[in-house]
C-alpha positions as a Markdown table, in Angstrom:
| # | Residue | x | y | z |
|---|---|---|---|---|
| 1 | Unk | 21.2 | 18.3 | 9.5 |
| 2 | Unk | 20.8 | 15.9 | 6.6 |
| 3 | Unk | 19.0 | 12.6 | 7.2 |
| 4 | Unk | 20.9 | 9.4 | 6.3 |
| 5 | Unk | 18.9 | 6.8 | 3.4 |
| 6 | Unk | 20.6 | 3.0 | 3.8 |
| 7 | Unk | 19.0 | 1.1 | 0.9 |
| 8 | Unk | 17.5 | -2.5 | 2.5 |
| 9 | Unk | 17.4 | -4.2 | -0.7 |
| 10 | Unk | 18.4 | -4.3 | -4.3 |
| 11 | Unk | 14.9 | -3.4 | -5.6 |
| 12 | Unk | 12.5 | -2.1 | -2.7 |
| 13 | Unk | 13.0 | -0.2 | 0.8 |
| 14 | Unk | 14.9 | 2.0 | 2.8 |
| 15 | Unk | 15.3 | 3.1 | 6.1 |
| 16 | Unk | 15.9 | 6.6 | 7.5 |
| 17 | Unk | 18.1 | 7.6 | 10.1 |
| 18 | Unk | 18.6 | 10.7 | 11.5 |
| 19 | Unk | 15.5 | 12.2 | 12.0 |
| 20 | Unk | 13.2 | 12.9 | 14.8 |
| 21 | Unk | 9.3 | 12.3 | 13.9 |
| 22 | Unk | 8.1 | 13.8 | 16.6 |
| 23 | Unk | 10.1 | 17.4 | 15.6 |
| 24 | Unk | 10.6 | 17.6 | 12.1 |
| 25 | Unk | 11.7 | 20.7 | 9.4 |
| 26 | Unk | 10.2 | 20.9 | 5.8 |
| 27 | Unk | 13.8 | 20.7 | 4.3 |
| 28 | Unk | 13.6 | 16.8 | 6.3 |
| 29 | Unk | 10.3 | 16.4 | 5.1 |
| 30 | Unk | 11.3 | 16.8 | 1.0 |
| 31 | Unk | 14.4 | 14.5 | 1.7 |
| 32 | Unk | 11.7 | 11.9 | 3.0 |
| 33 | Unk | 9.6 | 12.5 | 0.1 |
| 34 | Unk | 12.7 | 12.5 | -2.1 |
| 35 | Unk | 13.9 | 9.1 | -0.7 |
| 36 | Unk | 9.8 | 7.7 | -0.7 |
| 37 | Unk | 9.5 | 8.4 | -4.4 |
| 38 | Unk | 12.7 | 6.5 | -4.8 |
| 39 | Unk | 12.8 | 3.4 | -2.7 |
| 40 | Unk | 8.6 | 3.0 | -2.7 |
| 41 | Unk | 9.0 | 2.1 | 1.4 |
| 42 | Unk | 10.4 | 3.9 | 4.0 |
| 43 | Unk | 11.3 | 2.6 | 7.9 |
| 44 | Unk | 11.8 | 4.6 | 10.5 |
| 45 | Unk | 13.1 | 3.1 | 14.0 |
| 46 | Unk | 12.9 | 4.4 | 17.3 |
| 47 | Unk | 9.9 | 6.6 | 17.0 |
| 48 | Unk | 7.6 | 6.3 | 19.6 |
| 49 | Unk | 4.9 | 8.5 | 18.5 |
| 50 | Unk | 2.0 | 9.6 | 20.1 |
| 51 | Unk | -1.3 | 8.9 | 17.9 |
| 52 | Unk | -1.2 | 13.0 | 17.6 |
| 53 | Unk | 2.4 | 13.1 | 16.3 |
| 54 | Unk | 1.7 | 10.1 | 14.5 |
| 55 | Unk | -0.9 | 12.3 | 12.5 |
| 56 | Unk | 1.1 | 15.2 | 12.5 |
| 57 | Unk | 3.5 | 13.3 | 10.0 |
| 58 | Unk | 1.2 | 12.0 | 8.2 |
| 59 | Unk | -0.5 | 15.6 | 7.1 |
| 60 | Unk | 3.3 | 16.5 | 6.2 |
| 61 | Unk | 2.7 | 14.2 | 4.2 |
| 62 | Unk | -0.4 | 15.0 | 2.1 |
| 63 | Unk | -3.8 | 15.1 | 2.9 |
| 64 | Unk | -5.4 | 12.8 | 5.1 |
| 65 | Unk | -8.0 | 10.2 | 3.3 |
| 66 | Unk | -10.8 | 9.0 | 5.9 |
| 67 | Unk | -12.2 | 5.9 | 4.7 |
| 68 | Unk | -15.9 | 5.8 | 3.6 |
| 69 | Unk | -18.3 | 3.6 | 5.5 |
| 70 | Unk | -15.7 | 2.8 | 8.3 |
| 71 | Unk | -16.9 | 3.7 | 11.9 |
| 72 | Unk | -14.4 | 5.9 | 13.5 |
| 73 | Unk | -12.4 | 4.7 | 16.2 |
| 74 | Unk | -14.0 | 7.1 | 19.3 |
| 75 | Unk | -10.5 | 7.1 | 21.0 |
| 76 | Unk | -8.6 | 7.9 | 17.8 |
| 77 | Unk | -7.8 | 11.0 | 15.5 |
| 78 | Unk | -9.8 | 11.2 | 12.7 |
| 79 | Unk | -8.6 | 9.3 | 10.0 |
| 80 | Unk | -6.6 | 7.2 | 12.0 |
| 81 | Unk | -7.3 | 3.1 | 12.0 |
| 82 | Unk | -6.5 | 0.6 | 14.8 |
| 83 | Unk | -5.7 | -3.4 | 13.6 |
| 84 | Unk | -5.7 | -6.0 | 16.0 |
| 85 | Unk | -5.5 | -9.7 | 15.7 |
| 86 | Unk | -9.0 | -11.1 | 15.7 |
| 87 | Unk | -7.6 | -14.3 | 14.5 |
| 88 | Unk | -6.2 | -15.6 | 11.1 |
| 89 | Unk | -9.4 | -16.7 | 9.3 |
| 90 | Unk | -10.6 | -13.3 | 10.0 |
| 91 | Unk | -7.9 | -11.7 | 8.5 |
| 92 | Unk | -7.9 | -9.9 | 4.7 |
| 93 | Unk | -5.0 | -9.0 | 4.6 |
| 94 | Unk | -2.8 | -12.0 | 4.4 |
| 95 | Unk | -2.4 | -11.7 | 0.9 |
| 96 | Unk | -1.0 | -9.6 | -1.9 |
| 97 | Unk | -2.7 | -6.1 | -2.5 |
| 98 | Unk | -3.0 | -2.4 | -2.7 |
| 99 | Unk | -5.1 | -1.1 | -0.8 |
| 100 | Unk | -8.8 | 0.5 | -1.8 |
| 101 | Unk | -8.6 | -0.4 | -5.6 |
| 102 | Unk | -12.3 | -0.6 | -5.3 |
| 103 | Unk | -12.1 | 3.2 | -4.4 |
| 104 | Unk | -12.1 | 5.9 | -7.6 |
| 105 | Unk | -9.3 | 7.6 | -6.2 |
| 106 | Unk | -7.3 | 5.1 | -3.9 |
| 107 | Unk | -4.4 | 5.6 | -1.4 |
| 108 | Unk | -1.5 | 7.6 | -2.3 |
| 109 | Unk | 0.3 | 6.0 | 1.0 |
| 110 | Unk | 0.0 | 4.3 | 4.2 |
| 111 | Unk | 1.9 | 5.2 | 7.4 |
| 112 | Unk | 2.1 | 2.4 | 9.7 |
| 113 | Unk | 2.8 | 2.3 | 13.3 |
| 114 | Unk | 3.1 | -0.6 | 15.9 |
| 115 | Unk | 1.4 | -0.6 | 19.1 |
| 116 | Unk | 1.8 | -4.0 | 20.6 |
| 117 | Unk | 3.1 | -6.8 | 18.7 |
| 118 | Unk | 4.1 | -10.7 | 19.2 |
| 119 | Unk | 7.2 | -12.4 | 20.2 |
| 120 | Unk | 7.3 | -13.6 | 17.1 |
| 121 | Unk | 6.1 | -13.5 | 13.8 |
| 122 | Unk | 3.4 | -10.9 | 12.4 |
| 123 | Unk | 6.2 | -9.8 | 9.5 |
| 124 | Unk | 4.7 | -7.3 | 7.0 |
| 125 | Unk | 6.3 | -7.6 | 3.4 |
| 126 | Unk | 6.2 | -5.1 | 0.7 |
| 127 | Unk | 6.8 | -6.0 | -3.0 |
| 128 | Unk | 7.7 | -3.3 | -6.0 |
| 129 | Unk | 5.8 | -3.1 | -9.1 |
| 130 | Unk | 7.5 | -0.5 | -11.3 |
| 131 | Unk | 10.1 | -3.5 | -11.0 |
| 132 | Unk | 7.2 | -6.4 | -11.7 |
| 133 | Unk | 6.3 | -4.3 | -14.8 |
| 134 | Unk | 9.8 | -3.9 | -16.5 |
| 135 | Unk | 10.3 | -7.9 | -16.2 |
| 136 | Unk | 7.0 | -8.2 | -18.4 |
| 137 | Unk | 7.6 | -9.3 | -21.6 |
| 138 | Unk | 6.9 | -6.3 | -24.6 |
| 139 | Unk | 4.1 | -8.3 | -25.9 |
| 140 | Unk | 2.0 | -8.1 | -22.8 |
| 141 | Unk | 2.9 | -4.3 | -21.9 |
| 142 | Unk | 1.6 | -3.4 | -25.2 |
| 143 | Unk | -1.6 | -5.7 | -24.4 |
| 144 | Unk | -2.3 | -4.5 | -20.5 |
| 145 | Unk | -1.8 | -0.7 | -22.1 |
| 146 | Unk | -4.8 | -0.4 | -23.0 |
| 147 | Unk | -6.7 | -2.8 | -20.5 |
| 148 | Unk | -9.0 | -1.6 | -17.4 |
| 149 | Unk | -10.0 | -3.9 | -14.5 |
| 150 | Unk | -12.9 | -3.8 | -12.4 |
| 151 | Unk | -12.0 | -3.9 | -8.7 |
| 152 | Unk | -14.7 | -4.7 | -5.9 |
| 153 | Unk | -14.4 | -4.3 | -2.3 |
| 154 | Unk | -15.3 | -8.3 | -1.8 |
| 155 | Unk | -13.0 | -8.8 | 0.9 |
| 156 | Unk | -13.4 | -6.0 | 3.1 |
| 157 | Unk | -17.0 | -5.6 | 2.9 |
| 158 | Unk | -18.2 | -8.7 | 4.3 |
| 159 | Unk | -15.6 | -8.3 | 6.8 |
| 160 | Unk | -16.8 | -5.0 | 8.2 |
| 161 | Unk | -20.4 | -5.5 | 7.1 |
| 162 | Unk | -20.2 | -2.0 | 4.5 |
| 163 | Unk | -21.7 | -1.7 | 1.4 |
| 164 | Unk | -19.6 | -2.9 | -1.8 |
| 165 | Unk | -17.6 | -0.4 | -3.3 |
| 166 | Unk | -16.2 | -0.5 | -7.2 |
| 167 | Unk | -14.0 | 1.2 | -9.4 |
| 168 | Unk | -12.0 | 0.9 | -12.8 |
| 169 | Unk | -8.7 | 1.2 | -11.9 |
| 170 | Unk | -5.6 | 1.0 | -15.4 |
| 171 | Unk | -4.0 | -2.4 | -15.7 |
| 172 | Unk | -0.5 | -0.4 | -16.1 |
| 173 | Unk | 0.0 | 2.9 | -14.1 |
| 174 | Unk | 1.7 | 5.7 | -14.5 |
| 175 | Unk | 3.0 | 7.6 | -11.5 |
| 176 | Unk | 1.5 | 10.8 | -10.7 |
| 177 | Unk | 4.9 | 12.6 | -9.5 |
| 178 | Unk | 7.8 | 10.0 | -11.1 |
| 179 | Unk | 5.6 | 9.5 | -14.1 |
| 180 | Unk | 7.4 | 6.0 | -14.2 |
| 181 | Unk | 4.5 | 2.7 | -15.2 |
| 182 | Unk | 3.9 | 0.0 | -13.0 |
| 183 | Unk | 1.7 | -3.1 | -13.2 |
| 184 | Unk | -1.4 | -2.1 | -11.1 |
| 185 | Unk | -3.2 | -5.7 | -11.0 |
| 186 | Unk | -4.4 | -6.0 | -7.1 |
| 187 | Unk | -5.6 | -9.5 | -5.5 |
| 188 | Unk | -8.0 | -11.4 | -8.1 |
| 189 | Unk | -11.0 | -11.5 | -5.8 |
| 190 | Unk | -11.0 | -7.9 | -5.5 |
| 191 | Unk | -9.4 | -7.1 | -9.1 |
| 192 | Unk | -12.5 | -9.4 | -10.6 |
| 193 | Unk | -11.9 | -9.0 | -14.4 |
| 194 | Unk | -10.7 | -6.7 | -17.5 |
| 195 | Unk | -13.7 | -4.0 | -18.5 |
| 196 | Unk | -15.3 | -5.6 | -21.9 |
| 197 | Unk | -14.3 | -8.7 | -20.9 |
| 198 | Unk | -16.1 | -11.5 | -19.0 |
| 199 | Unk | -14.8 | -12.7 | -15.3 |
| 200 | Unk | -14.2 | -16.3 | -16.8 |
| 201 | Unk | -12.1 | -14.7 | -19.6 |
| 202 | Unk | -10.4 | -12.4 | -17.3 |
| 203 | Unk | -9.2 | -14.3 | -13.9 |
| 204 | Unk | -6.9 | -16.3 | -15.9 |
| 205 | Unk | -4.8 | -13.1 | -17.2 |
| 206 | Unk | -5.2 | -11.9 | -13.7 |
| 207 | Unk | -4.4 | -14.9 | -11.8 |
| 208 | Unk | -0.9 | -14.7 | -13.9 |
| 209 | Unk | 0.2 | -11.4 | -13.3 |
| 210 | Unk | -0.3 | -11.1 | -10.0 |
| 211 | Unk | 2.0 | -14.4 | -9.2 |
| 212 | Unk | 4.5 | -12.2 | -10.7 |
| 213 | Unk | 4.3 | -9.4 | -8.7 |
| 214 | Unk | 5.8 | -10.9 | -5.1 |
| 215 | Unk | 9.2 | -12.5 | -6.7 |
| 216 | Unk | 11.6 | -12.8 | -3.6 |
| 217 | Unk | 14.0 | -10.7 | -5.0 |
| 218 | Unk | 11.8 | -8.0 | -5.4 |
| 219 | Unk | 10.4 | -8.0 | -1.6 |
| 220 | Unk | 11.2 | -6.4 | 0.9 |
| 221 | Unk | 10.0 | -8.6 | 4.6 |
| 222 | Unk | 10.3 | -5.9 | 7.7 |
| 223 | Unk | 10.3 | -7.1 | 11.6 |
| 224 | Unk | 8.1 | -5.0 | 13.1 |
| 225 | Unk | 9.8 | -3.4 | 16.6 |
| 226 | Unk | 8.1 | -1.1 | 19.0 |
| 227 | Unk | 9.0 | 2.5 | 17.9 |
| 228 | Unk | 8.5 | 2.0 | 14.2 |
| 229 | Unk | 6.5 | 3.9 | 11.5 |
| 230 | Unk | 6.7 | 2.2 | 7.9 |
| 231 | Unk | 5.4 | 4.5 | 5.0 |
| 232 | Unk | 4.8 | 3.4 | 1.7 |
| 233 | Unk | 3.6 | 4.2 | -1.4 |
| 234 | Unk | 0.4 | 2.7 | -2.3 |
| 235 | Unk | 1.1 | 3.4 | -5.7 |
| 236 | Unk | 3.8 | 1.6 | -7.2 |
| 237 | Unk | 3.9 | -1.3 | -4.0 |
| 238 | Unk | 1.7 | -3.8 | -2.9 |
| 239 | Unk | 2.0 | -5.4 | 0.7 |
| 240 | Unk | 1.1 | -8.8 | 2.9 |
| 241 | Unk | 0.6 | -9.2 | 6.2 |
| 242 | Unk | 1.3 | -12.5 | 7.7 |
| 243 | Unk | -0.5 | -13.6 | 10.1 |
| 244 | Unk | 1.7 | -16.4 | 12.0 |
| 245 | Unk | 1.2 | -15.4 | 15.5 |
| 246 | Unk | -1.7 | -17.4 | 16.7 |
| 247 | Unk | -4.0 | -15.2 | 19.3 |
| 248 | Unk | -0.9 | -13.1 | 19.8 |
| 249 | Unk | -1.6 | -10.0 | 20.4 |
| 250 | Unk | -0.8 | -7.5 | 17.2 |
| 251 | Unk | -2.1 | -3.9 | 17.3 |
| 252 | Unk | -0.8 | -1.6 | 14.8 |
| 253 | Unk | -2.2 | 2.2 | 13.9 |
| 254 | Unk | -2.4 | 3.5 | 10.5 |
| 255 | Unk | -2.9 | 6.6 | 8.8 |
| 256 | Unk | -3.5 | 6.6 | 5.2 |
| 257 | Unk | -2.6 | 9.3 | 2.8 |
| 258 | Unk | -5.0 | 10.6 | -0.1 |
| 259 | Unk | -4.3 | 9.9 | -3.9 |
| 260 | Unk | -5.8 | 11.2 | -7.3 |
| 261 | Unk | -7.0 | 9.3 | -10.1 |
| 262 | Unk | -5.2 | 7.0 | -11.4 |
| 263 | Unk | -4.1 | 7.0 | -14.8 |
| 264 | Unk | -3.5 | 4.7 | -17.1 |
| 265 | Unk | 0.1 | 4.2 | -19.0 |
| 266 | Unk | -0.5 | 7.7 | -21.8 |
| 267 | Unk | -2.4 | 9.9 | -19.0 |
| 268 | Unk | -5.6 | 8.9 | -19.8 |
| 269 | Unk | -8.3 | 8.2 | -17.4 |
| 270 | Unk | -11.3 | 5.5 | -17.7 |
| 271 | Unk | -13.9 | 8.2 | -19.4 |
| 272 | Unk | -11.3 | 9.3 | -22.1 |
């Protein structure tokens, strides 16, 4: 049986009926992957998986990334991470970013799934970037083609006491398996400035380009309800979680999915 793709907006997101998570074929699994590469985020309703199952789809998925320098979660998989609210001027990630820049081979994809969340509020939104790049003007693609940035685990380092982490991560992207380019500029106080080029000279740029990445028609806003699982491609989308709920409680598991390199808008890597 064939699953069922509705599209959720013009540009970004769509959800997937017609398939049981728990139970799943490899002929359901391509169409997923077919309709992930497509639509960049992918809801599922009416899940309910178990963490086990919950990793289970995840390894369909690609390999499994386990986060350096994070303490496991004793009661957990490996691999897999449990957010709760530990109130909003705790929070990192109330703001627009991919995740683990700062790592030399970030997140292919996340796989979220809800354990316990408010009445109301704790939205997550998701925002395309092959779509943020086309709308740049030709002048500044040919400029951010050949720039690098220098990304710095500021944030989540002195929020879970780890050491800081860098990378050089392209300025444009190019897809691994669509091959299409995508403006790849994360959150400037963890994308801190262009390699050869000063912070002061950089943060401007950066400050720019990433205003333009969260236009309202290119954002997708999902309601979280128990039983989902959001996947999305850590690629080509950057997310925000918004934390509105007061002390509500908001507990959410994640698995995260493995990527490569990333390369820069002609296939070439920092080194090259």
């Amino acid at each position: 049986m064939s699953i069922e793709v509705i599209q959720l907006t013009p540009n970004i997101a769509a959800e997937i009926k017609g398939i049981d998570l728990r139970v799943f074929e490899k002929f359901q699994i391509d169409q997923i992957r077919k309709a992930f590469l497509e639509h960049g985020v992918i809801v599922f309703r009416d899940q309910f998986l178990s963490p086990e199952q919950h990793v289970n789809f995840a390894k369909s998925m690609g390999d499994v990334m386990v986060y350096g320098g994070y303490k496991p979660f004793d009661d957990l998989p490996t691999g897999m991470f449990r957010f709760a609210n530990d109130g909003k001027e705790k929070t990192i990630t109330e703001h627009w970013h991919f995740d683990g820049t700062y790592y030399d081979m970030p997140p292919a994809a996340g796989i979220l799934a809800p354990q316990k969340i408010p009445a109301i509020g704790g939205d997550t939104m998701w925002s395309n970037q092959y779509v943020t790049y086309e709308r740049l003007s030709d002048g500044m693609k040919k400029l951010l083609s050949g720039l690098w940035t220098e990304c710095v685990s500021h944030r989540s380092s002195r929020k879970y006491n780890n050491e800081l982490m860098s990378a050089t991560q392209p300025a444009i992207r190019k897809h691994p398996e669509t091959g299409r380019l995508s403006l790849n500029i994360g959150h400037p106080e963890t994308c801190v400035q262009f390699v050869g080029m000063t912070e002061e000279e950089s943060q401007p740029l950066i400050r720019h380009l990433h205003a333009q990445t969260h236009e309202p028609d290119n954002v997708y806003r999902h309601q979280w309800r128990l039983g989902d699982v959001v996947l999305w491609d850590n690629r080509c989308t950057m997310h925000y979680a918004i934390h509105d709920y007061g002390m509500a409680e908001r507990e959410m598991y994640r698995m995260t999915i493995l990527g490569d390199r990333p390369r820069g808008p002609l296939g070439q890597q920092p080194a090259e």
